[in-house]
N, C-alpha and C positions, 0 to 999 in steps of 0.2 A: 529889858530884853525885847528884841524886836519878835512881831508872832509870828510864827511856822508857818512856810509855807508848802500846802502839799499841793503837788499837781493833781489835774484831773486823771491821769494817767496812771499815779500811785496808789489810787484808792479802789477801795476792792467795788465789783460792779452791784451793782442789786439784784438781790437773788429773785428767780423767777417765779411766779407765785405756780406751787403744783396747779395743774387741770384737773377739777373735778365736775367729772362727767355726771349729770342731774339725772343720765337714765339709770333707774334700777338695773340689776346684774339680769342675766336670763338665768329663768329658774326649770329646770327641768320637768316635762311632764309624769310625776309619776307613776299615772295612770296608762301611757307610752312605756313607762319604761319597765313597767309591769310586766305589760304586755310582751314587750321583747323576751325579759328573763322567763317567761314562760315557754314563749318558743320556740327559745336555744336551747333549756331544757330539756321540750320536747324530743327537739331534733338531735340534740345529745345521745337518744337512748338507740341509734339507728342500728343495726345490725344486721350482718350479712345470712341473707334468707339460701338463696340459689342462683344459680348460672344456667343460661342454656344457649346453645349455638344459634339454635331456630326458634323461631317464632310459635311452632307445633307443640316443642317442647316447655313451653311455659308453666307451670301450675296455674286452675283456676283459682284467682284468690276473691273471697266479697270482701275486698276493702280498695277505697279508694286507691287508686296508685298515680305520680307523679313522675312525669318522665323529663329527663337529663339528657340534652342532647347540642351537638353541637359541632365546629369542625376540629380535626385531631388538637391543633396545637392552640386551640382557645382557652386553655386551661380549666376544662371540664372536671377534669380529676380533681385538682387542688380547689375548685370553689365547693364541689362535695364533701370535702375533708376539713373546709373552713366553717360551713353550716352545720356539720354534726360536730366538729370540733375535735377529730378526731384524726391520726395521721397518716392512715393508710387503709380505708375505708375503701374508696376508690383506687383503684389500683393504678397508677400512672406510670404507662410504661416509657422506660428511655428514647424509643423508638415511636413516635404518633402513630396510632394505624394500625398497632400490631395484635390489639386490644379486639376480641372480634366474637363478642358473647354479651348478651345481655346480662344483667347483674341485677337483681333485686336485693333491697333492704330493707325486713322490716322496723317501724315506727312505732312508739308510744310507750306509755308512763307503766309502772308498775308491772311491766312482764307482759302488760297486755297491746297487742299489736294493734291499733288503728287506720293503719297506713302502710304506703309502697310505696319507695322511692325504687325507681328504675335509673337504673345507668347504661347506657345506650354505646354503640361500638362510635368514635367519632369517625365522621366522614370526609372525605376533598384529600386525603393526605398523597402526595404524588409519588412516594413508594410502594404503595399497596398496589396488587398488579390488577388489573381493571376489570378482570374477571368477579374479582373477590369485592370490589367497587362497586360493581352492577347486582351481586347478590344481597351486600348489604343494604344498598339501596331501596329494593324490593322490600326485604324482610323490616325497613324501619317505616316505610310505606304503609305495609299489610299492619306493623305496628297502631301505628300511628291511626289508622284508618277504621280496626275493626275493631282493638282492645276496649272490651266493654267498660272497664273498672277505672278506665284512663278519664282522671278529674282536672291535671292540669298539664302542662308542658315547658320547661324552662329550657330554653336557646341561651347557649353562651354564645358569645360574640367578641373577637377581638377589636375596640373601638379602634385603632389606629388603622387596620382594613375596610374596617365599617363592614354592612351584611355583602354576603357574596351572594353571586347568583347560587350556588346550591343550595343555602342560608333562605333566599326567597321561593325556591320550590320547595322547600319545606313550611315555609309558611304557605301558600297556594295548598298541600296537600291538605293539611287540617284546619285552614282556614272555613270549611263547612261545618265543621267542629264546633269551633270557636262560634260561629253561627248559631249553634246548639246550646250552648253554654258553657263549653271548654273553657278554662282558665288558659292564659300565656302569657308568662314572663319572659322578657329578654334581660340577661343580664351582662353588660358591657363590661368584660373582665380586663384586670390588668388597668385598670383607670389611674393608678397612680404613677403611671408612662405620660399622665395627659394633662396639660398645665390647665387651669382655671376655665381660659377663655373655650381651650379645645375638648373640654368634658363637654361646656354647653353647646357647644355649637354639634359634635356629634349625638349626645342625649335629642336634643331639637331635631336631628336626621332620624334619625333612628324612630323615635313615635313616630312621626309620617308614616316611614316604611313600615311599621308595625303594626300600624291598621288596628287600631281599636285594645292592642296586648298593649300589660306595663311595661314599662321602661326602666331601669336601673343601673345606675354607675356603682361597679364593685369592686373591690378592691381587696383580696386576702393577706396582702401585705399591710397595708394601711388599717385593717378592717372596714373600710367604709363601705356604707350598705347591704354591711352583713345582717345587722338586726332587721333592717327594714325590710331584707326578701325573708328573712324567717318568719317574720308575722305573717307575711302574704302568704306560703306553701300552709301556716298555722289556720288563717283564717280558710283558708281553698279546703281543708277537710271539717274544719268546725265549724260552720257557718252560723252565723247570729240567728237567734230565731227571728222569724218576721215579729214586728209587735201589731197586732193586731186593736185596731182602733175601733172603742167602744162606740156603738151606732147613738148619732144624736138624739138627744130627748124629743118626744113628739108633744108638741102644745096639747095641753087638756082641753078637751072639746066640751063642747058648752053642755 
């Protein structure tokens, strides 16, 4: 019998050898990620203190407090309610603008308050009539300016506008602050509107303009960099102790 012939075409191909990649996996820090569960924690425990229309009417508190501020439709509301984890904390109304009181909330573990987050009326909104524009103004000004207890300040920012000019007069205001040792974060809301290349290239604008405050891409859809601004407000009230370095040995004299 004559032998079989098969074509090179009938026969099946050679399988591909799998790719195995020689780097180890990444392993999570869990020492980071400690740190995170602690802070969302924290900010889990947030609760509505008081309201008040004016600046006069605040209560004096001795606890650090942290202020929330930003333009109407930067989604102020929703990244407060992604940080405490909570769904109507901040009140977000249908209408930008129409929100016109400050709000306090107290902070911390076991019933005991260590903290104040402030929620701020948002500003720029071009239905609010300009009278009411120009008091707010003031009142987050005189905020900003004179509140003794005031430890840090987080600016939301929609990246796809990037910061507006009343965004940068708000920086200019307490940028003497900051001077002082004010904390300030910005946090670039809405970041998952923003492909790859366009987080970095606005993140990159944005420090510039920021002058010296953190930067962060956030995102309460996604959650990204929700943990990472919770550490930071976590670290802005608990601060590491310095460690203090033991003074060197002095040679034994003869």
């Amino acid at each position: 019998m004559a032998p079989r012939y098969e074509s090179p075409l009938m026969t099946s191909p050679p399988r591909k050898q799998a790719f195995i990649s020689s780097r180890p996996p990444a392993v999570a820090d869990p020492a980071k990620a400690e740190r995170g569960r602690v802070a969302m924690g924290w900010l889990h425990t947030a609760h509505f203190l008081t309201s008040a229309p004016q600046l006069e009417h605040l209560p004096t508190l001795d606890l650090p407090e942290i202020a929330f501020v930003g333009r109407s439709n930067a989604g102020k509301s929703t990244a407060i309610n992604t940080l405490t984890q909570q769904t109507r904390l901040a009140f977000a109304s249908k209408t930008p603008g129409r929100t016109q009181h400050i709000n306090l909330f107290g902070v911390g573990k076991q019933k005991v308050d260590d903290a104040v987050l402030a929620d701020l009326p948002g500003y720029g909104y071009a239905a609010v009539p300009k009278e009411a524009k120009l008091r707010w103004q003031r009142v987050m000004g005189n905020y900003l300016m004179t509140r003794e207890t005031l430890r840090g300040v987080v600016l939301m920012c929609d990246p796809r506008h990037g910061m507006t000019e009343l965004d940068e007069i708000l920086l200019d205001v307490i940028r003497p602050r900051v001077a002082e040792g004010l904390k300030f974060l910005v946090l670039l809301t809405k970041s998952d509107k923003l492909t790859r290349s366009e987080g970095a290239k606005v993140l990159s604008i944005t420090r510039l303009q920021a002058g010296g405050g953190e930067v962060k891409l956030f995102s309460a859809l996604k959650k990204q960099g929700v943990d990472e601004a919770a550490e930071l407000l976590w670290e802005w009230v608990h601060p590491e102790p310095a460690v203090q370095q033991e003074p060197a040995a002095q040679p034994a004299s003869d």
